[in-house]
C-alpha positions in Angstrom: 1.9 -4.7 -0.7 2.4 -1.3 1.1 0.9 -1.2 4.9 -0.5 -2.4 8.9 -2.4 -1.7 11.9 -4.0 -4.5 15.0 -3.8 -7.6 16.2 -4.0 -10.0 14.9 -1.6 -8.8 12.3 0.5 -6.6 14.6 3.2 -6.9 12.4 1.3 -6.0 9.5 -0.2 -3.3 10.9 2.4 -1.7 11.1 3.7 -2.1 7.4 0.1 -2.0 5.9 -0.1 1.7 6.0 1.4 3.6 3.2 -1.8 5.9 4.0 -1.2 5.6 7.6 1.3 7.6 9.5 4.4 6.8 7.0 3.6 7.2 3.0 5.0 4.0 2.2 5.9 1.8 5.6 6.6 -1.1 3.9 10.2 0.5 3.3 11.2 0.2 7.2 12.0 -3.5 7.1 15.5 -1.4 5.4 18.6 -0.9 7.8 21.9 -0.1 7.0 23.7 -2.3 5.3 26.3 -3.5 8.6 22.9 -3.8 11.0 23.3 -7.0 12.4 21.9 -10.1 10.8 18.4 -11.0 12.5 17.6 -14.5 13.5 14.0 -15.6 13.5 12.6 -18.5 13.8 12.1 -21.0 10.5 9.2 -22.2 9.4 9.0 -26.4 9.3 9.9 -27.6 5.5 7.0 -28.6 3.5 6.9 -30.1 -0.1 5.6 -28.6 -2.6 3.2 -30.5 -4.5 3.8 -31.8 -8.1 2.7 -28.5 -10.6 5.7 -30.4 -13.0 3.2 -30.9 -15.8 1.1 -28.3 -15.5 2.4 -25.9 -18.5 1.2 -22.6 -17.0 2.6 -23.2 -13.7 5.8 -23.5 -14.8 5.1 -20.2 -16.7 4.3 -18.5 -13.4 7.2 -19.8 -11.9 9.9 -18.7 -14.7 8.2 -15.5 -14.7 9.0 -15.0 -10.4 12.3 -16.2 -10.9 13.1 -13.9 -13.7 11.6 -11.1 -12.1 12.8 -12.2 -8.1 16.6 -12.4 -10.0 19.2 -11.1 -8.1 19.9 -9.2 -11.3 17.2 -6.8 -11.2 18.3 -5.5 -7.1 14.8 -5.4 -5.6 12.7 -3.4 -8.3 12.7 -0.6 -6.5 10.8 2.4 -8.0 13.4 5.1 -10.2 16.1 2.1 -10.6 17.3 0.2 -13.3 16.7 -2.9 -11.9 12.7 -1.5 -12.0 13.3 -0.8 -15.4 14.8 -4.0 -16.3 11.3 -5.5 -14.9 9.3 -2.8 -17.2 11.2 -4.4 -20.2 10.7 -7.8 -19.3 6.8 -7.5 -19.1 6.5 -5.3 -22.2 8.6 -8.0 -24.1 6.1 -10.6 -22.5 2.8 -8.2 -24.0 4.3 -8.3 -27.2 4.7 -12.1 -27.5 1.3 -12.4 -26.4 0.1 -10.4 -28.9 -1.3 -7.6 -26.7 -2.0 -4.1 -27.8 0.1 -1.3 -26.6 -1.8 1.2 -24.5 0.7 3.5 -23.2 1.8 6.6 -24.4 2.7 7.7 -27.8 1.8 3.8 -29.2 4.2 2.5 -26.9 3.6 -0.3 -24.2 5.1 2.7 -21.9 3.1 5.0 -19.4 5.5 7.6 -18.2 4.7 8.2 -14.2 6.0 11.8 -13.5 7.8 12.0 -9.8 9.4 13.6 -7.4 12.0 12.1 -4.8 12.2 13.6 -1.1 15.1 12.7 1.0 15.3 14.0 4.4 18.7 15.6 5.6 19.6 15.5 9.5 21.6 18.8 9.0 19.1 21.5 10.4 16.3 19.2 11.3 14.6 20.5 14.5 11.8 19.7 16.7 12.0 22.0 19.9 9.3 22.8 22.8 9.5 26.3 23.7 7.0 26.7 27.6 7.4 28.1 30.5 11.0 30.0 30.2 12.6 26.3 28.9 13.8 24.7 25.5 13.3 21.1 25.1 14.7 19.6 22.2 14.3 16.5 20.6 16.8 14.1 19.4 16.7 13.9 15.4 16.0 9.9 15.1 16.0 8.6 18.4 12.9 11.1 19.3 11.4 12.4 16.2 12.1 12.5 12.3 10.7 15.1 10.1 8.8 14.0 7.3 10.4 14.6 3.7 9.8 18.1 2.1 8.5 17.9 -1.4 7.7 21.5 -1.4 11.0 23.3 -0.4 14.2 22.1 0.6 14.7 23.9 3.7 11.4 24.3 5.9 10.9 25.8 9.3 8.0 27.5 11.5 7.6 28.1 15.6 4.0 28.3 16.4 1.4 27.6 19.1 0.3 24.2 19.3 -3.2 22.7 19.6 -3.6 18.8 20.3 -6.6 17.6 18.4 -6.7 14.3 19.5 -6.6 11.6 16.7 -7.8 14.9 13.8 -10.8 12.7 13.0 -13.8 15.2 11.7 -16.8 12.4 11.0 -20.3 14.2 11.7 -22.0 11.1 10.3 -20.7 9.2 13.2 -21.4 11.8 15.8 -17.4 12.5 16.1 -15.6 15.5 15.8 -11.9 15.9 17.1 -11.6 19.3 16.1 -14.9 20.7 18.4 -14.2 23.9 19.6 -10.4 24.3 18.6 -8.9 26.7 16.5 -6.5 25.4 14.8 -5.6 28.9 12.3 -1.6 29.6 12.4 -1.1 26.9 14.4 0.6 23.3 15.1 -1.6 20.3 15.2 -0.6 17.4 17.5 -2.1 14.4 17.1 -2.1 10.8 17.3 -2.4 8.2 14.8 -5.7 6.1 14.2 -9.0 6.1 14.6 -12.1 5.4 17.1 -12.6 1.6 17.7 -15.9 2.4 17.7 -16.0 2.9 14.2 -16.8 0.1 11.3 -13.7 -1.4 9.8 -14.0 0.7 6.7 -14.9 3.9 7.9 -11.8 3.6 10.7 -9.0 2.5 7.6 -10.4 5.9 6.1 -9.9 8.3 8.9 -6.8 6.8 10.5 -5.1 7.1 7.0 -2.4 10.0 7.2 -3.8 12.3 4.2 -7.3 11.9 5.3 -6.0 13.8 9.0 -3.3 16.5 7.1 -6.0 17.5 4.7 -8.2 18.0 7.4 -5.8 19.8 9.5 -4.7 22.4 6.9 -8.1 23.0 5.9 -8.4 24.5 9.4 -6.1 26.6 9.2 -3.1 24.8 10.7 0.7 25.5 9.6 2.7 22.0 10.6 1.6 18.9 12.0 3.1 16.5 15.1 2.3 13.0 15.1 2.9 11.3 18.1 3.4 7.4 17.9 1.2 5.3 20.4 2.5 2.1 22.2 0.0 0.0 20.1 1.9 1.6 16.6 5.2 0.6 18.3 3.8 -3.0 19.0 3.6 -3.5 15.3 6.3 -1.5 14.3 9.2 -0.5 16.8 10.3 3.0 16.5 13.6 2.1 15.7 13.0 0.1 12.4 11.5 3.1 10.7 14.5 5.3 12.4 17.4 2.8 10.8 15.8 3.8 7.2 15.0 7.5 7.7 17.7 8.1 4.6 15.2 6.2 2.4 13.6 8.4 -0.7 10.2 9.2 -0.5 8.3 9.8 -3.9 5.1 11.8 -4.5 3.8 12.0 -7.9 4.7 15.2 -10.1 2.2 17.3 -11.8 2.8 19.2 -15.4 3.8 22.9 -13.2 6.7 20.5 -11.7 5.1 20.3 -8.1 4.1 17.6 -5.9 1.1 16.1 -6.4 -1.5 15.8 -3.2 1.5 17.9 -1.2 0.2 20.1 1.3 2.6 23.6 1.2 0.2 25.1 4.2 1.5 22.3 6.1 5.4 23.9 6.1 7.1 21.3 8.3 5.2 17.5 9.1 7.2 15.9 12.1 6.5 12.4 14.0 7.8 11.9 17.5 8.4 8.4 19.1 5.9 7.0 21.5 8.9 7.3 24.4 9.3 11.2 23.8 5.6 11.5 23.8 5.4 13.2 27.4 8.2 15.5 26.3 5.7 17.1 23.8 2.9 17.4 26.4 5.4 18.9 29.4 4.5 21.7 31.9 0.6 21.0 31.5 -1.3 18.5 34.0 -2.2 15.9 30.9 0.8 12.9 30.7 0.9 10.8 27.5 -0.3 7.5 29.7 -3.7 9.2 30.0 -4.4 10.6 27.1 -3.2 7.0 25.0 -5.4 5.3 27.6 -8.2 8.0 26.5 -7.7 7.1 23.0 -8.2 3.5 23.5 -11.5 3.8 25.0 -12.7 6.4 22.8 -12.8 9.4 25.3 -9.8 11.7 23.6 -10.4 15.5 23.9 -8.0 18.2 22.0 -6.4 20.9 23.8 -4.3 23.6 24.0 -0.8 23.6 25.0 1.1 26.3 26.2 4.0 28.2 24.7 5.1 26.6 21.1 6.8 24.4 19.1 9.9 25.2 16.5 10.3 22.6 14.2 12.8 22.1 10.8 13.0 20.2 8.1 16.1 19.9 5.7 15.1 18.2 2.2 17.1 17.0 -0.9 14.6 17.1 -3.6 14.8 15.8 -7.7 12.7 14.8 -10.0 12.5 11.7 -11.5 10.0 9.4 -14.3 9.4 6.3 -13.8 6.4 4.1 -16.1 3.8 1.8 -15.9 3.7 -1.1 -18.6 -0.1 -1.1 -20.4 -1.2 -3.3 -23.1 -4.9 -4.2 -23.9 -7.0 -7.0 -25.4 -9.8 -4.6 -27.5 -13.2 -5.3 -26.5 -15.3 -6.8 -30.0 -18.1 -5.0 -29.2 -18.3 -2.0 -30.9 -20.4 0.0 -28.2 -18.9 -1.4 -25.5 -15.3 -1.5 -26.5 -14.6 1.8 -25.1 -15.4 0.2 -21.4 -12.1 -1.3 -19.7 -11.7 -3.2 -17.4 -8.0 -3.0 -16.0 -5.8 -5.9 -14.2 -3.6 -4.4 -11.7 -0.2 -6.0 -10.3 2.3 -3.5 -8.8 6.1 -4.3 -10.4 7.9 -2.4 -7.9 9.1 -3.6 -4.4 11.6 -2.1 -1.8 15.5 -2.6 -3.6 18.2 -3.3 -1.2 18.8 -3.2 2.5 20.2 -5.0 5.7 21.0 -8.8 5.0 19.1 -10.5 7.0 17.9 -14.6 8.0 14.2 -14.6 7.5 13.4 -18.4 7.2 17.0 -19.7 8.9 18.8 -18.9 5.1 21.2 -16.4 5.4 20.5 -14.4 2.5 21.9 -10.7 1.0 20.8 -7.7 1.0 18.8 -7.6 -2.3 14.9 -7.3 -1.1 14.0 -9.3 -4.6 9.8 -9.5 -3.4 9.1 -13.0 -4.9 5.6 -12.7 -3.6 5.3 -9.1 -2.7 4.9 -9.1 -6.1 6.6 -10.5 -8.8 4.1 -13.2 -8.5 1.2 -10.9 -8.7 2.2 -9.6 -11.7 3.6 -13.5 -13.2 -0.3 -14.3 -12.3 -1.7 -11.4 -14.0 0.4 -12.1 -17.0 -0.5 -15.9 -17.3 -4.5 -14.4 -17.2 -3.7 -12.1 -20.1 -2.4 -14.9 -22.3 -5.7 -17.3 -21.3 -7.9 -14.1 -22.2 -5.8 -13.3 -25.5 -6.3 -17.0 -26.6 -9.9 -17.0 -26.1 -12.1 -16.3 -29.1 -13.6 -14.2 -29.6 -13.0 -11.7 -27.6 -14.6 -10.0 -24.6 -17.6 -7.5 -25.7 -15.4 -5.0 -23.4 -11.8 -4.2 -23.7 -9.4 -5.5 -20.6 -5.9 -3.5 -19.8 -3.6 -5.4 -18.0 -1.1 -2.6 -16.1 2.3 -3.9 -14.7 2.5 -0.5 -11.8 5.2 1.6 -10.5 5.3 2.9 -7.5 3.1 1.0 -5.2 5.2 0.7 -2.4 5.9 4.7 -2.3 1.8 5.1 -1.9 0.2 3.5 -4.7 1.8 6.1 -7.4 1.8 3.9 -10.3 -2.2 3.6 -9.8 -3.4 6.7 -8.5 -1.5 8.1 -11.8 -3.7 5.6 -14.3 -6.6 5.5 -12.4 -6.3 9.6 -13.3 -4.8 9.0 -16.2 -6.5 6.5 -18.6 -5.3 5.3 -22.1 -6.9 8.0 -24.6 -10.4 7.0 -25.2 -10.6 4.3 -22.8 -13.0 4.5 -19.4 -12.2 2.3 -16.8 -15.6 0.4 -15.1 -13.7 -2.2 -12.8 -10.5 -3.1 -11.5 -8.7 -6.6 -10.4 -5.9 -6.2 -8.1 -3.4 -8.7 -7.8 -0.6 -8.3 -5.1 1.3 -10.2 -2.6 -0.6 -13.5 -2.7 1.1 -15.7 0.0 0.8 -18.9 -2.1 2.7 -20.9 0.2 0.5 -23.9 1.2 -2.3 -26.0 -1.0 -5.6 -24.2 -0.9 -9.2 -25.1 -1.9 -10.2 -21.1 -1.5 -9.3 -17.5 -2.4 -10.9 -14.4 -0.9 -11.9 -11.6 -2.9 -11.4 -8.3 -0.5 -13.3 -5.6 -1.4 -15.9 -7.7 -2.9 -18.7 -7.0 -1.1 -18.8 -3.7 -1.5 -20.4 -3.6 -5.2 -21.5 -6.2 -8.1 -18.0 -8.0 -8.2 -18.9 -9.8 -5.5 -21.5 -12.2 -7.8 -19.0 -11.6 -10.4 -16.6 -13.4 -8.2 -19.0 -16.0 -7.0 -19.9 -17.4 -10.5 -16.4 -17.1 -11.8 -15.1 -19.4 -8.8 -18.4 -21.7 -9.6 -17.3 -21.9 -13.3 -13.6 -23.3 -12.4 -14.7 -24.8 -9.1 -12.9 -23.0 -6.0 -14.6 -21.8 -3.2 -14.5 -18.4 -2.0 -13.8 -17.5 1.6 -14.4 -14.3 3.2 -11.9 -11.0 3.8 -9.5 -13.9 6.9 -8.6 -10.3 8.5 -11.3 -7.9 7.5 -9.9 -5.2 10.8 -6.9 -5.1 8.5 -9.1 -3.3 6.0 -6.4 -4.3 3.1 -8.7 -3.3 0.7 -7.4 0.2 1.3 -3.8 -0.9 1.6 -2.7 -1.6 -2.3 -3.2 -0.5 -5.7 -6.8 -0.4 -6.1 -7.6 1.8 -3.6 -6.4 4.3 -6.4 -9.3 3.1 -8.5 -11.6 2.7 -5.3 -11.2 6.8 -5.0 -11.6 7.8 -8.6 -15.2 5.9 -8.2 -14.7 2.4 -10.2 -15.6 -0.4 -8.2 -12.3 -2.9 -7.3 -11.6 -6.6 -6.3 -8.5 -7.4 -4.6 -7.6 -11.0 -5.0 -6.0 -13.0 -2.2 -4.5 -16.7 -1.6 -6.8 -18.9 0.3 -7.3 -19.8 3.8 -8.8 -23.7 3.7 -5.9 -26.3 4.0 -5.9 -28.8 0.7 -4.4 -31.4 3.0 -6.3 -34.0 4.1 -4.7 -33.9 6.9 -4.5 -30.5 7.6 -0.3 -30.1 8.0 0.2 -27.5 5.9 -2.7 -24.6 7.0 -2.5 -21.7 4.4 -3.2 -19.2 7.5 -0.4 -20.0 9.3 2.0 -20.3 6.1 0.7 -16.7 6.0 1.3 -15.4 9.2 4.9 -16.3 8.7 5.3 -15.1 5.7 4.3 -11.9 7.8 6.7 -12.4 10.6 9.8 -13.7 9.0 10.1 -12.5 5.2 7.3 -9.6 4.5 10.1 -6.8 3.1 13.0 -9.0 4.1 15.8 -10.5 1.8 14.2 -14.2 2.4 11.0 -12.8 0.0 12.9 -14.9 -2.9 12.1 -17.7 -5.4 13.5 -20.6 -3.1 10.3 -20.1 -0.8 7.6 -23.2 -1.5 5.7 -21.5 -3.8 2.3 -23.5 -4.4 2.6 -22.8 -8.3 -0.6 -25.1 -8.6 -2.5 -22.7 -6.8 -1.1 -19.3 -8.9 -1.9 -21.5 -11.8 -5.8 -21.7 -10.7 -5.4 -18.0 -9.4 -4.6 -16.7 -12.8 -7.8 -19.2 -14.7 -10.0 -17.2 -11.6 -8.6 -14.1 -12.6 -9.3 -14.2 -16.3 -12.7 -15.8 -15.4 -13.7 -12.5 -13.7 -12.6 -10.8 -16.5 -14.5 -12.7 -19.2 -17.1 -12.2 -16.8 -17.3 -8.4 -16.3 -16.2 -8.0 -20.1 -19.0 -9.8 -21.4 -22.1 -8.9 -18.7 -25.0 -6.5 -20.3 -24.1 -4.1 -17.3 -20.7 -2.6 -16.2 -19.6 -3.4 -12.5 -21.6 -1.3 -9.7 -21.8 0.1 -6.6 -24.0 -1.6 -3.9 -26.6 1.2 -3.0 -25.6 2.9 0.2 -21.8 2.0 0.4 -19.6 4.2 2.4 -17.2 4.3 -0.7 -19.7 4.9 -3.2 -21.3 7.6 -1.5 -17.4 9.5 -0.5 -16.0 8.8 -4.0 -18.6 7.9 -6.5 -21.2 10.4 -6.7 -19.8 12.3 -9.8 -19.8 8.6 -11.8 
């Protein structure tokens, strides 16, 4: 799972936001490889109850093990150790007797992409006022963003500060009120008003949401200034040790970057310490206007003389694929409706060796949870759905994804992208369920916002598991993985999560705080590996919910809906 924000997940808010201020944060838990090794606290040892004879748990298990190997050096997106994973799941399709629903009658989807890499040769970030140069250290003070567009990038312009760039006239909130912003360099910070509802803030703080708005105005580069609450959850110097990491945008059939922004020539973020370099020689100091944003009050500006910035970018193309196969719906008017499983295949590849549960471990990131048991679940639902007879009036894909943790590639390119003659009407998201205590519960995120929510409700009847709200709903994960994609291409999406009532009788092992250290210790670190206590028992019920559902929605005489008056319906459903 790619992203982060607020307490009380500081440290996931700052890794949950792939659409936040960094395409795909989840990458900064990487350092160089001779960082020092971290001690954290470990979490007490638990047992893990007896799943021994349980068939399909000890399915889901071989399946993480293979896929959390060593062997296959963190997944990471554009590897060989992804593509090791690609082949593993296809070969797994295949013995189930799935269909292939990639390309060209393969079990293949090739995902077109492009890889950025920032280069510190030539990267600039200079303020020009009042007859003096100020210029900012290249990783200690700011870091340019890659440069899909060109490899060498530069601009000096006036600069406008527009606050947090939020333009929301349904709310009564407009950042950009009586700026002009044409030929010039927005500064802003990250975020969004806490005034705002849960969902509607997760929209507006998210990165792309603020540069598309920007450059629609008229602006030429961006500056985004870190506040102390981003550096709570994430400290400026994490994302600074892996500023040599790729990023990836998707590539379109011309060769270009997908959702790039060329009007935008040079994207720069600035650490929360330099903030008061970029607002010098004027009477407003960073203190006051973070203090503003807080409680709501932040007004955009101009500042005097201008800012030079540079970017320096190593650019190369690159395919990557998403592994499709599909159980045919048996109606014949309905078969053309899908409903598509999601579980992203990728994670982050290798790092800084770190101890993340008192184990010294290497530096292989293998993501045993984040989420080669996502996709192990999503594959044990396939084979209870392909035994089933007969079949589903609908037709169900189940999609192994690249790319997730580079900004949901892998999805956004199906959810655009469907299987020829297929129409997608709902999605199931499985990633990063942090199965490590017995629950009685799983939460479906995302649920309430259209019909899956009673979809959910009699599915859990039917197998007998409860079903407990969104545990962290200021979070907003339902914006923060793979069906998001889906969520803005209209189709209404359930994410599926791990529970949060104890099993214990006792109460000693309490799935919320197994979670919370998940968070803490092993989220992106080298200690995300097989040996963590797994509750296998649980994936097993997990993956009987999940195919549930998709009996469910596969066989109901209506296709999955919108609730009226949702904000996401109304912002990306209308033309459905």
């Amino acid at each position: 799972m790619s992203l982060a924000r607020a307490a009380p997940l500081r440290l996931l808010a700052a890794c949950l936001a792939p659409l936040l201020l960094l395409p795909a944060c989840k990458r900064e838990a990487d350092a160089p490889a001779d960082a020092p090794v971290a001690e954290v606290p470990q979490l007490p040892p638990a047992p893990t109850d007896d799943w021994s004879s349980n068939p399909a748990a000890l399915r889901i298990q071989a399946d993480v093990k293979a896929l959390a190997d060593d062997a296959l050096q963190g997944r990471e997106t554009g590897t060989p150790g992804y593509d090791r994973a690609a082949d593993y799941v296809a070969k797994h399709y295949l013995a189930l007797g799935l269909r292939p629903a990639g390309d060209d009658g393969g079990f293949f989807q090739r995902v077109p992409l492009l890889r950025a890499t920032r280069l510190r040769e030539g990267a600039q970030l200079e303020i020009r006022r009042n007859g003096r140069r100020i210029a900012l250290r290249f990783r200690d003070q700011f870091l340019p963003q890659p440069d899909f567009n060109a490899p060498r990038a530069q601009i000096e312009a006036p600069a406008v500060f527009v606050g947090q760039g939020v333009h929301a006239p349904e709310l009564g909130h407009d950042d950009f009120a009586g700026l002009d912003l044409r030929g010039k360099i927005a500064v802003l910070f990250g975020g969004a008003p806490a005034a705002f509802d849960h969902d509607r803030r997760a929209f507006h703080a998210a990165l792309p949401e603020k540069l598309r708005a920007i450059a629609a105005r008229g602006a030429v580069g961006a500056v985004l200034i870190n506040t102390p609450e981003d550096e709570a959850g994430l400290p400026w110097s994490r994302g600074a040790d892996a500023w040599q990491r790729p990023w990836m945008r998707l590539r379109d059939e011309a060769g270009k970057p997908v959702d790039a922004l060329p009007q935008l020539r040079v994207v720069a973020q600035v650490a929360a310490a330099a903030a008061d370099l970029v607002f010098a020689d004027q009477p407003r100091m960073s203190a006051e206007l973070f203090d503003q944003a807080r409680r709501g009050t932040l007004k955009g500006f101009a500042l005097p003389g201008t800012l030079a910035l540079a970017s320096r970018s190593r650019i190369d193309a690159l395919d990557s694929r998403n592994v499709l196969a599909a159980l045919p719906g048996g109606d014949q008017a309905l078969a053309r409706e899908h409903m598509v499983y999601t579980a992203h295949l990728d994670h982050i590849g290798t790092g800084a060796a770190a101890k993340g549960d008192g184990r010294l471990v290497d530096n292989i990131y293998n993501g045993a949870i984040d989420n080669a048991l996502g996709v192990a679940i999503m594959l044990e639902s396939a084979r209870v759905l392909a035994a089933a007879k007969p079949p589903a009036k609908r037709s169900l894909l189940f999609a192994a994804l690249a790319g997730e943790e580079k900004g949901l590639l892998g999805a956004q390119w199906l959810a655009t992208h469907p299987p020829a003659g297929a129409t997608f009407v709902a999605n199931l998201n499985l990633d990063m369920p942090v199965l490590m205590a017995p629950s009685t519960d799983v939460a479906g995120i995302g649920a309430e916002h259209s019909s899956l929510q009673d979809t959910l409700a009699g599915a859990a009847k039917d197998i007998g598991v409860t079903v407990s709200p969104d545990p962290f709903p200021e979070e907003t994960a339902f914006q923060r993985s793979d069906q998001y994609a889906f969520v803005r291409a209209g189709i209404p999406a359930l994410y599926l999560v791990g529970g949060v009532t104890p099993a214990d009788a006792d109460k000693t092992r309490d799935p919320k705080v197994a979670l919370r250290y998940y968070l803490r210790n092993c989220y992106h670190q080298p200690c995300d590996d097989a040996a963590q206590p797994i509750q296998y028992g649980d994936a097993e019920r997990m993956a009987r919910l999940s195919a549930r559902i998709g009996r469910r929605v596969g066989d109901a005489a209506q296709a999955p809906r919108w609730k009226p008056g949702d904000f996401f319906a109304a912002r990306f459903a209308a033309g459905r």
